[in-house]
N, C-alpha and C positions, 0 to 999 in steps of 0.2 A: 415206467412208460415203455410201452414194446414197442420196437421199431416193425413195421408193415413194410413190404416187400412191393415195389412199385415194378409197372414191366411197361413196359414202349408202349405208345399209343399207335403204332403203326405195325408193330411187332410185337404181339402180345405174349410170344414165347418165348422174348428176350427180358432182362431184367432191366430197369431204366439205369442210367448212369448221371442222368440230373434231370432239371426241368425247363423247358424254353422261357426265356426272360418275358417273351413277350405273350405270347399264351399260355402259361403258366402247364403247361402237360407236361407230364414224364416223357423222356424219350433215351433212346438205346444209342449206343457207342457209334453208329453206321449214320443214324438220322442226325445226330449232334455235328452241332456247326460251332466252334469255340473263338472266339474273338473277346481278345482283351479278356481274358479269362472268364468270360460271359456265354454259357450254350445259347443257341440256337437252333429251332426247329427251320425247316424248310418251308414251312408257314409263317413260324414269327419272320425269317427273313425276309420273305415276298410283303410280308406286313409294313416290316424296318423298311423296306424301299419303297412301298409310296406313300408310307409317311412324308419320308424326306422328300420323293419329286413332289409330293403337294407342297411342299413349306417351300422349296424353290422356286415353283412358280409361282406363290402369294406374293406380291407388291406392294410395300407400303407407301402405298402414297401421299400420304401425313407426311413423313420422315424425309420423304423424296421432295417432296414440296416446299417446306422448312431449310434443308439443303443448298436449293438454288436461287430462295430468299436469301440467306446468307450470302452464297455467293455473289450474288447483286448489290447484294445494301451494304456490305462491308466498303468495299472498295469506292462505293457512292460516297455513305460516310467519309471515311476518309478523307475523301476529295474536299467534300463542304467543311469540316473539320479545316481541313489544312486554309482554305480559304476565310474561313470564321479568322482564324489566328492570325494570317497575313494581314488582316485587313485591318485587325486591332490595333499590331506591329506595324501598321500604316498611321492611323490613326495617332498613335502614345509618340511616333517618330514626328507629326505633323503637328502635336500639341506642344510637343518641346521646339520647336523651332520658330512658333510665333512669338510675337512680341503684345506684351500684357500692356 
């Protein structure tokens, strides 16, 4: 297998020194951007960033919705819960104390 000789895609008289993660091009020592041991061209990076400001501002509003269901109905529960119980404990206290 012969190894082929790659050169920058923005400097074609330089030799590449790896390939952008996200656009997969060769690119030279100058154009490389290295994070977390990952290159990056000056393209993939403008790429990488709005990716992420698009996922930031997406809103899931299922998720969000569900959420503030819980936080509603738990605490409701609860309440009717504890009064189901009290009431039983009323109830089971008021059958023992009659007379058969």
């Amino acid at each position: 297998m012969a190894l082929t000789r790659r050169n920058c895609m923005n400097h074609p008289e330089r030799a590449a020194i790896g390939i952008c993660v996200i656009t997969q091009k060769p690119i030279c020592g100058e154009c490389a951007t290295r994070i977390d041991g990952v290159n990056y061209s000056k393209e993939g990076l403008r790429i990488l960033q709005e990716r992420r400001n698009t996922s930031r501002g997406k809103v899931d509003w299922k998720a969000r919705l569900f959420v503030m269901a819980l936080v509603i109905a738990v605490p409701f529960s609860a309440a009717l819960l504890f009064q189901f119980y009290e009431a039983g404990l009323h109830f089971m206290v008021d059958m023992d104390q009659m007379e058969w």
